[in-house]
N, C-alpha and C positions, 0 to 999 in steps of 0.2 A: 297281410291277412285279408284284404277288405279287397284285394286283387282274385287270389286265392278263391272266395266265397263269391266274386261275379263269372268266374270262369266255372267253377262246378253249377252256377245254378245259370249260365249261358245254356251248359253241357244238357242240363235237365231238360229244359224248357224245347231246345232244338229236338232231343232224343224220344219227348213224350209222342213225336206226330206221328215215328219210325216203328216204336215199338213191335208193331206187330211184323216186323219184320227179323225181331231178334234172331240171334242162328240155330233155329233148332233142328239143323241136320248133322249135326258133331256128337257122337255119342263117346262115350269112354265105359271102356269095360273094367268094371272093379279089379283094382289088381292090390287090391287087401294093403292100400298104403295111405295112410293117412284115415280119413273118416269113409272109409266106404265101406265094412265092414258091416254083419249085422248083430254085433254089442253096442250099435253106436244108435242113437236117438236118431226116428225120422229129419231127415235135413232141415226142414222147415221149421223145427223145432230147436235147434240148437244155435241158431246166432240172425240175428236180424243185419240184413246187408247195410241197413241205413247207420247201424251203426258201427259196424268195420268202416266205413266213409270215413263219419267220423272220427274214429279214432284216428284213422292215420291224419285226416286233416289236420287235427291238435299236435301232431307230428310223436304219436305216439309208434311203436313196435308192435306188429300184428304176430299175433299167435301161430303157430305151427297148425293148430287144427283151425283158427279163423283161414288163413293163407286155403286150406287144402280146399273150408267149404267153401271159397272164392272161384277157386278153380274150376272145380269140380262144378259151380253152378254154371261158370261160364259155358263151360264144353258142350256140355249137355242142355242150357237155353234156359235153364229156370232161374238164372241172376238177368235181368231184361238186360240190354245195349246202355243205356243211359245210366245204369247202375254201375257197370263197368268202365264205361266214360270215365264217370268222377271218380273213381276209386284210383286210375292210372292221371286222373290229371291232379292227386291226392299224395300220388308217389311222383310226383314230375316233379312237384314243390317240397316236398318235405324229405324224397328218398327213401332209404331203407337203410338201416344196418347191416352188418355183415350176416349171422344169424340170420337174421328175417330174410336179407338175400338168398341165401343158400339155400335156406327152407320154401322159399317162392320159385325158387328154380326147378329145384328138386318137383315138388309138384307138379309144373310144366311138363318138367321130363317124365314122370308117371300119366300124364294126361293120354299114353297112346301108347304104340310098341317101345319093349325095352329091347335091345338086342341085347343077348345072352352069347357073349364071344367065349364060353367056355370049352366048345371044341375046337378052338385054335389052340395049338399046344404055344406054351413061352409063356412071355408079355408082349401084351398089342399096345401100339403107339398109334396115336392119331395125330396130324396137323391140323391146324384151322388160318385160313385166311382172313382179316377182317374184308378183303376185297380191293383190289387196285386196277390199273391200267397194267396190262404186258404183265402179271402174275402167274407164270407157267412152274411155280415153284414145284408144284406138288408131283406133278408129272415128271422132274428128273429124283426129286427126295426118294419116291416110292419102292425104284428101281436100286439106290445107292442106299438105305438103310435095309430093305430083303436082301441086298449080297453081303450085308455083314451081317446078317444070321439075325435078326431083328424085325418081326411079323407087324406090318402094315395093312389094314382092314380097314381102309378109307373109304367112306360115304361124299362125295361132293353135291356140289350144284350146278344150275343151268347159270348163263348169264344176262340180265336184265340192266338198263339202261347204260352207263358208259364200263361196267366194268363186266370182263369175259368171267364164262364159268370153263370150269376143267371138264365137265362132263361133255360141253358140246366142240372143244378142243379136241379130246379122246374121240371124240364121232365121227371128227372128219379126217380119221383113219378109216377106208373102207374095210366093213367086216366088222369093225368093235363094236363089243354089245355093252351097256351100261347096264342092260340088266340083267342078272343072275339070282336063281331061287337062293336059297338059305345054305342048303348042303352042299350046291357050285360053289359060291362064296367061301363057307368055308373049306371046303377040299383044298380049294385054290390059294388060296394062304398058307395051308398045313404046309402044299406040295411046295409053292413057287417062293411063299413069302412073304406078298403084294398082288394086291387087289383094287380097283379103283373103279367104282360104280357109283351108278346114279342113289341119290340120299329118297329113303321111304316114304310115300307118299304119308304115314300117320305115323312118323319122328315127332312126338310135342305139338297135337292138334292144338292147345291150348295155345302155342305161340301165335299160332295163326290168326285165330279172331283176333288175340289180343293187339297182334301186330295190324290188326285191318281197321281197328277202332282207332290204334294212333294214330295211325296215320291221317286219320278223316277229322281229328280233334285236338292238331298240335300239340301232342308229346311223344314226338317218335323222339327227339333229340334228349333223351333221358339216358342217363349213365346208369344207372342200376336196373332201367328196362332194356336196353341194350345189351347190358349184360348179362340179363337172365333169358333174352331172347337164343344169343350165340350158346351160350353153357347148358341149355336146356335139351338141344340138340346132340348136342357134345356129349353131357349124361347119358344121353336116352342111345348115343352109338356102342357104345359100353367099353371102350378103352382104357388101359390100365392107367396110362400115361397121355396127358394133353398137352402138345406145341401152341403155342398161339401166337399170331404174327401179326400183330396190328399195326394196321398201314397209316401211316400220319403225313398229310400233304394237300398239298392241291388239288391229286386224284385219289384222297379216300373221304371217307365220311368223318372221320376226324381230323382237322384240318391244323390243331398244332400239338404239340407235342404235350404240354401239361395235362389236355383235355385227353390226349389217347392213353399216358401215362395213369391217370386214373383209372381209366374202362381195364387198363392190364390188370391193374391192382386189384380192381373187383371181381375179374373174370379168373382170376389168380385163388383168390380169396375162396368165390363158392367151389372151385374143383377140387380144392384141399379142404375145407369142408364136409365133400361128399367123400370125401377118402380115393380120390384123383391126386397121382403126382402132375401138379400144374405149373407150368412155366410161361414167360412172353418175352418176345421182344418187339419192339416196337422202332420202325422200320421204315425208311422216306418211300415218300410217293408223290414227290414236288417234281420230282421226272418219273415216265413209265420206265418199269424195270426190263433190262435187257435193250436190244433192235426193235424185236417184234411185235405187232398187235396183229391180232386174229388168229383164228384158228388154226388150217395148217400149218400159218408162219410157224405158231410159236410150238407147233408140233418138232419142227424143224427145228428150230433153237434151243429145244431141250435135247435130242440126237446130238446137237453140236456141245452143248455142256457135258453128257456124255460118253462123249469122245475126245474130252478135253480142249476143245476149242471153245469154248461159249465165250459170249462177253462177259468182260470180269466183273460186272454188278453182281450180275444176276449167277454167276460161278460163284461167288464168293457166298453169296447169303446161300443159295441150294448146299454148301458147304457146312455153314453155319447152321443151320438148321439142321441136318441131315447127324450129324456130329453131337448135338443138343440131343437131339432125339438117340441116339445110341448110347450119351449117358446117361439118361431121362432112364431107359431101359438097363443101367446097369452093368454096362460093356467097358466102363473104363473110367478114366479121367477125361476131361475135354482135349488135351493135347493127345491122348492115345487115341481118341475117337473122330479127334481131325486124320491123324494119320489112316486111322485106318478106311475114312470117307476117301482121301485125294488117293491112296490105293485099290482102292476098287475102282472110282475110273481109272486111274493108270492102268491097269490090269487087263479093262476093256470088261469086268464082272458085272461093273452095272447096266452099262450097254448090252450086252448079254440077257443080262435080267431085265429089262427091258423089253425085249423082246421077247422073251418067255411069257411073262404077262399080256401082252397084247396077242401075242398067238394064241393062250390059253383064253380071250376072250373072244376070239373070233379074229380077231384081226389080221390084217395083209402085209406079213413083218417086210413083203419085197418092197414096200416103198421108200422104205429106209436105204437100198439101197441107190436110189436114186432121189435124192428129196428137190431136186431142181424140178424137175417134173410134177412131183407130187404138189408143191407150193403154185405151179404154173396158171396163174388166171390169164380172162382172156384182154382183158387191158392193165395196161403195164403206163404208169405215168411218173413224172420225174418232177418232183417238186423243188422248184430254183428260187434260190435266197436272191433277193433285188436289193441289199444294201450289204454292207460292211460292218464289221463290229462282233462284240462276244453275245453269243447268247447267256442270257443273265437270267431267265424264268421259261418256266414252261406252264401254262397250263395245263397242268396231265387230265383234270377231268376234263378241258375243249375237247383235247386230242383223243381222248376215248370214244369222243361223240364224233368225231370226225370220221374213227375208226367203223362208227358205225353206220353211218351216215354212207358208207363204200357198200353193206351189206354184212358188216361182218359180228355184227354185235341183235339185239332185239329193243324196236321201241317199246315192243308190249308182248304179254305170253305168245300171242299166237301169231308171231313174227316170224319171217322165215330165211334162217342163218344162210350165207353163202360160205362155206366152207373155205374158198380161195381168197374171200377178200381180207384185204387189211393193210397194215401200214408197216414199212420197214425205215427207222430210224437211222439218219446218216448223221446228223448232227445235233448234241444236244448241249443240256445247259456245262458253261464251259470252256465250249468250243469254239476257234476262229470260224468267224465265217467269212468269206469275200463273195462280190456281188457275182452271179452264176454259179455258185456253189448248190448240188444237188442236199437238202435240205433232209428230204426224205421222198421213198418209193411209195407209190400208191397202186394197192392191185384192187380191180374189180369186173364184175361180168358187163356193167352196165356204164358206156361212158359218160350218160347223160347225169352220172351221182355225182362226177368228177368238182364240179365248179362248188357246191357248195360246201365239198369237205374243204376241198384245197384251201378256199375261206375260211373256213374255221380252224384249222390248224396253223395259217397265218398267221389269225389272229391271237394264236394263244401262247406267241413266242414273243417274248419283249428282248430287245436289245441292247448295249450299252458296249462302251467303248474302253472300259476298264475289264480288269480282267478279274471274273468277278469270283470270290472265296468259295473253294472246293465244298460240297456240303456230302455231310454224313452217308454213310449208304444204312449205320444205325443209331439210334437215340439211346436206348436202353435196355435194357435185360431185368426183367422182375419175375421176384421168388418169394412164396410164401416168408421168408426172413427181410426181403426190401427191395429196394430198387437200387440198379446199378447205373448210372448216367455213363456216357461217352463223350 
């Protein structure tokens, strides 16, 4: 406690000099949910912030209408930064219940636009990433659940420090537009299926601040703010049905399995809550998924899953998932909905659809038929193994920084992607290696990047001489009834 009470009045004390810089350019437009309403008492009148603090500091359960005026103050600027501070470094220490979760979320997700997916005919399905090295999951799913008749109306992301987004993936197709108005969007789903566009600039403005104070006040590492950060989003895209993939490893932000197993359970928890069919699994990221890193490559190695050639990680979970989400929708049992996933690429349906979707977004379907080309940077470098032995560990987030370190990733927003760069994996944890064994391909525009990835991805392969125990490609599967371990 006496930890607890120096950290919120550190919080105060640093927040009182900022104040006037709180955010009061985030408005939220009444959307009649919670206390915004005009049966409800002037805000200022109905709850004093100092003591929503409190209570949750005592580790008390915040109210449905305390939770919305929290929000609701934040977006809009009239709760100050220092008051929001301690409130989340309030729930760092004491958490949230399940209830108060959902109802916190929910909030979030009313803080901005709701998308209203009711002129998609069906049930829409959404996946979520928690985010990894080499994740091109979404971009072969999209195409393999629209050819089994199952409407996909995906929002992604850009990609920011070691881990790639699908939206700048999908760009470096020339001609793909990530952005489409409302009624594009939807025609294009009614027609094709799948859809895969850039995520709304005011999805859950609430997340925002709140995520910009953690960060600046050491509680970004919170399971039920984490939680409400990803599901707030999730909400506010308005899918019938939620996948969620949480990556647990070296390269994600949850680095072992108990701690991601949790965030599933929670992020489980509010979507079934909200009246979302919500599911997860929870999924290694101690190696990058697939060969590939960066943009075209992994353009390319979803073409190759596809067409049935992919590597078998990264085939196998695009399976998984893609199969999850078809009975998530209602199509079957899981064994009928595997089959009928590894049929439609056998078929060549999804590949097909595949390419229906990128044409309908603008895109140049001819580079598909050439992807050697399309992948072709202008330096080509060949990273050689200098010892013997099994590789036993990977650094997957080194090698994402490495990845980007060629060009192919952003240190910061206003970073500028190179499309051809990245890294093509030849061997990983596992594998023999012998001395002059090509390790891995490195592609970039510029040769002078060369030395310091090649270093870093050196460095982030340990070695051993035993051979070392096969690991999971998944941990677990959770359901509003429990968790399943592997």
């Amino acid at each position: 406690m006496r930890q607890l009470m120096l950290c919120l009045l550190v919080i105060y004390m640093v927040s009182l000099s900022s104040v006037c810089f709180a955010g009061n350019d985030l408005h939220k437009e009444d959307k009649g949910y919670g206390l915004g309403g005009a049966d409800y008492m002037p805000k200022e009148k109905q709850f004093r912030m100092v003591d929503i603090i409190s209570k949750k500091r005592d580790g008390a359960s915040l109210s449905k209408e305390e939770i919305q005026y929290f929000i609701d103050g934040c977006v809009d600027g009239s709760i100050p930064d220092y008051q929001t501070s301690a409130l989340l470094m309030a729930i760092y220490f004491k958490g949230m219940e399940d209830q108060e979760l959902a109802d916190f979320t929910m909030a979030m997700a009313h803080s901005g636009e709701m998308i209203d997916l009711s002129p998609i005919r069906g049930v829409k399905v959404d996946k979520h990433s928690t985010g990894g090295v080499g994740d091109k999951t979404t971009m072969a799913i999209a195409p393999i659940v629209a050819s089994c008749d199952v409407k996909i109306a995906k929002m992604s992301g850009r990609g920011l420090g070691h881990t790639g987004g699908t939206v700048d993936k999908l760009e470096s197709i020339p001609g793909y537009r990530t952005v489409l108005d409302k009624d594009e969007f939807f025609n294009q789903v009614n027609e094709i299926g799948a859809s895969v566009i850039g995520q709304s600039g005011n999805l859950a403005p609430a997340d925002k601040k709140l995520y910009a104070l953690r960060d600046v006040t050491g509680s970004v590492p919170s399971i039920p703010l984490i939680a409400s950060s990803i599901m707030s989003k999730k909400l506010a895209a308005g899918a019938d049905c939620i996948l969620l993939d949480v990556k647990c490893g070296s390269g994600a932000f949850m680095k072992n399995v108990a701690d991601a197993v949790t965030l599933a359970e929670k992020m489980v928890t509010i979507g079934e809550h909200n009246g979302k069919r919500t599911m997860a699994y929870v999924t290694n990221m101690n190696m990058p998924l697939g060969q590939n890193i960066g943009n075209a490559l992994e353009v390319k190695e979803v073409v190759d899953v596809l067409n049935g050639k992919g590597p078998e990680d990264l085939t196998r979970e695009c399976e998984e998932l893609s199969a999850t989400l078809l009975m998530m929708a209602g199509k079957g049992s899981r064994a009928d909905c595997l089959a009928m996933v590894q049929q439609a690429v056998k078929s060549g349906q999804a590949m097909n659809k595949f390419k229906e979707m990128v044409a309908a977004q603008g895109g140049d379907i001819s580079v598909f038929d050439n992807m050697e080309e399309f992948t072709r940077a202008a330096v080509r470098y060949e990273v050689k193994a200098d010892r013997e032995g099994y590789i036993a560990d990977m650094n997957t987030e080194a090698i994402g920084i490495a990845s980007t370190m060629l060009g192919a990733g952003r240190e910061t927003l206003d970073s500028v992607i190179d499309p051809m760069a990245g890294i093509t994996i030849c061997k990983k944890t596992g594998d023999k290696v012998n001395a002059g064994d090509v390790l891995a391909v490195f592609y970039t525009s510029r040769e002078e990047l060369l030395p310091p990835a090649v270093k870093r991805y050196l460095e982030a392969l340990t070695y051993s001489q035993q051979t070392p125990k096969e690991s999971k490609l998944v941990y677990a599967l959770v359901e509003k009834n429990g968790v399943k371990m592997f």
